[in-house]
C-alpha positions in Angstrom: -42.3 -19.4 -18.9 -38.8 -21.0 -18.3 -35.5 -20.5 -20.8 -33.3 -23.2 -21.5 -31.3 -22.6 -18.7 -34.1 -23.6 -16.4 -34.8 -19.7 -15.2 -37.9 -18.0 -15.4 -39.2 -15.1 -17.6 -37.6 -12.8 -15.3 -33.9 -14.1 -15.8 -34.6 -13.9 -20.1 -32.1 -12.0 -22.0 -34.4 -9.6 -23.8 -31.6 -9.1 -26.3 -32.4 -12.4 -27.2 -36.3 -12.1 -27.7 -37.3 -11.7 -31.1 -38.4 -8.0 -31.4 -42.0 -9.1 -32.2 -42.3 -10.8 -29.1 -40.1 -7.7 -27.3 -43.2 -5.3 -28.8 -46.2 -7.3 -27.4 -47.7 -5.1 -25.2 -49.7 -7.9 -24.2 -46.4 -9.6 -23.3 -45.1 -7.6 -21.6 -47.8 -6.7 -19.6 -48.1 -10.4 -18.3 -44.6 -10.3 -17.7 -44.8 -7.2 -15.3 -47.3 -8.8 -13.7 -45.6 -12.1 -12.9 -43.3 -9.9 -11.3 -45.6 -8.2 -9.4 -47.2 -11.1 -8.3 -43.8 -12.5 -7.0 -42.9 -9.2 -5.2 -46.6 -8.8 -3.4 -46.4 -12.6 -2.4 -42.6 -12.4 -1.0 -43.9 -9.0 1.0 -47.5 -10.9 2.5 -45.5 -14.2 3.2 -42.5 -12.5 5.7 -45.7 -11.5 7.2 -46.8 -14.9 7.4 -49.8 -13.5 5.1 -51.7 -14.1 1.6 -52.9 -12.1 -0.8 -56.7 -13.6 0.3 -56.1 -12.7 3.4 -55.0 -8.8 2.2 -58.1 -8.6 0.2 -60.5 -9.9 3.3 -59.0 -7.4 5.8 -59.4 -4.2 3.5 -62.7 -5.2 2.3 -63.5 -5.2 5.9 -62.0 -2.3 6.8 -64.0 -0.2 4.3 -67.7 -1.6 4.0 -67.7 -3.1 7.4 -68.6 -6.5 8.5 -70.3 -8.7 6.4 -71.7 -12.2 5.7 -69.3 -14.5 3.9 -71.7 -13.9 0.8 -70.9 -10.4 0.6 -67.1 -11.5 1.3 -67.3 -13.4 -2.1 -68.6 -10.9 -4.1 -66.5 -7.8 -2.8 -63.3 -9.9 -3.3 -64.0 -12.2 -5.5 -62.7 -15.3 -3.5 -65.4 -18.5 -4.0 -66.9 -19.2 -1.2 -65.8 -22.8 -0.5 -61.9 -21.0 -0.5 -62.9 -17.7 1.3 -64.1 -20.4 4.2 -60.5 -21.7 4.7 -59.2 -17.9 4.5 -61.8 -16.4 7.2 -60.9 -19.9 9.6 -56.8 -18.4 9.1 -57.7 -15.4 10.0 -60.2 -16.2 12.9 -57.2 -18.6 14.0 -54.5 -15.2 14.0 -57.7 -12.9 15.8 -57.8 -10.7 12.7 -61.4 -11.7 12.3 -64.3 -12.8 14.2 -66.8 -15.0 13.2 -70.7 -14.5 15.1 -73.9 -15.6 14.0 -75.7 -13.5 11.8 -78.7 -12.2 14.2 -81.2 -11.9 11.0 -80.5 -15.4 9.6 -78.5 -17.3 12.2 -77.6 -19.8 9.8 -75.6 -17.4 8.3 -72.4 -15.9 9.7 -71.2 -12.2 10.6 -67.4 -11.4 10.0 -65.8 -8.9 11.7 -62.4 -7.3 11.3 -60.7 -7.6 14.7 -58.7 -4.5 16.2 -55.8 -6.7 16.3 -56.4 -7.6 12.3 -56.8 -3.5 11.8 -53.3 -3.6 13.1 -52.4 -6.8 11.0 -54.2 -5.2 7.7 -51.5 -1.9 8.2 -48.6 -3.3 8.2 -49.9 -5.3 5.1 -50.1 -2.1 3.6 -46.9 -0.9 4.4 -45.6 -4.0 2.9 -48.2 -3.5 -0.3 -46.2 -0.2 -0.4 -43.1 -1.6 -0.2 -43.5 -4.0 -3.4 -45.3 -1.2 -5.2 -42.8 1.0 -5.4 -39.9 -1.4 -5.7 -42.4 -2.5 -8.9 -42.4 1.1 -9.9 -38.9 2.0 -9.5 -38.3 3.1 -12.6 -40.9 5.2 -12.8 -41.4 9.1 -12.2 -43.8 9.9 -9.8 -46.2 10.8 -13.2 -45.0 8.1 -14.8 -46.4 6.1 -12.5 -49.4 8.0 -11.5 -50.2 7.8 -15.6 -49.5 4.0 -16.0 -52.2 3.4 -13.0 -54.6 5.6 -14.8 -54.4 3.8 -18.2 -53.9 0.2 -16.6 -57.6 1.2 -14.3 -58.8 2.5 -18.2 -57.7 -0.7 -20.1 -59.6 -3.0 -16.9 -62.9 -0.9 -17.6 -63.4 -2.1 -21.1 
């Protein structure tokens, strides 16, 4: 969404809005999360990372290695992309590719120690753009807006 000016959404003078459009929760919504997206992106690229590449490493990290079938559906990448993710991160050492030993036409990945390293410090920078996100927030506040955001996604 751009103004006249050329500037995004973010730069909008909400005085200027119509008040319809200012109560859109829908709206608004989509606007926090444009912002959100920007601030998680920023935060992965100084560490010359992706949000892919996030989502790879923690599903990793908590089921364990897994064919890059199973990568698909736990992170919802499609498989022809989560290929060119895994060879960036095989390429850094966070991952390591083997041959599955019951089908070896089918491939193994394997979070590194060096990507369990990596796949901290992304969350320390995860942590980082969440709360400059949240700011404005109390500590409830925020803990309530999670809950109802995680309530509105299960519907």
């Amino acid at each position: 969404m751009t103004t006249d000016s050329g500037g995004d959404a973010s730069e909008m003078d909400e005085r200027e809005t119509p008040a319809r459009l200012r109560a859109l929760p829908s709206r608004l919504l989509a606007l926090t999360a444009a912002r959100a997206d920007r601030l998680v992106s920023a935060g992965l690229a100084e560490e010359d990372a992706r949000k892919w590449h996030y989502a790879v490493l923690a599903t990793l990290d908590e089921y364990g290695p897994a064919s890059q079938a199973g990568l698909s559906r736990r992170t919802g990448i499609y498989r022809s992309d989560l290929v060119a993710v895994i060879n960036e991160l095989a390429e850094r050492g966070h991952v390591e590719r083997t041959p599955d030993p019951e089908d070896r036409r089918r491939n193994v990945i394997t979070l590194t120690e060096q990507g369990g390293r990596h796949l901290e410090r992304l969350d320390e920078v995860l942590a980082e753009a969440q709360d400059e996100l949240m700011e404005p927030l109390s500590k409830l506040e925020r803990e309530l807006l999670t809950s109802l955001l995680g309530r509105m996604l299960k519907r």
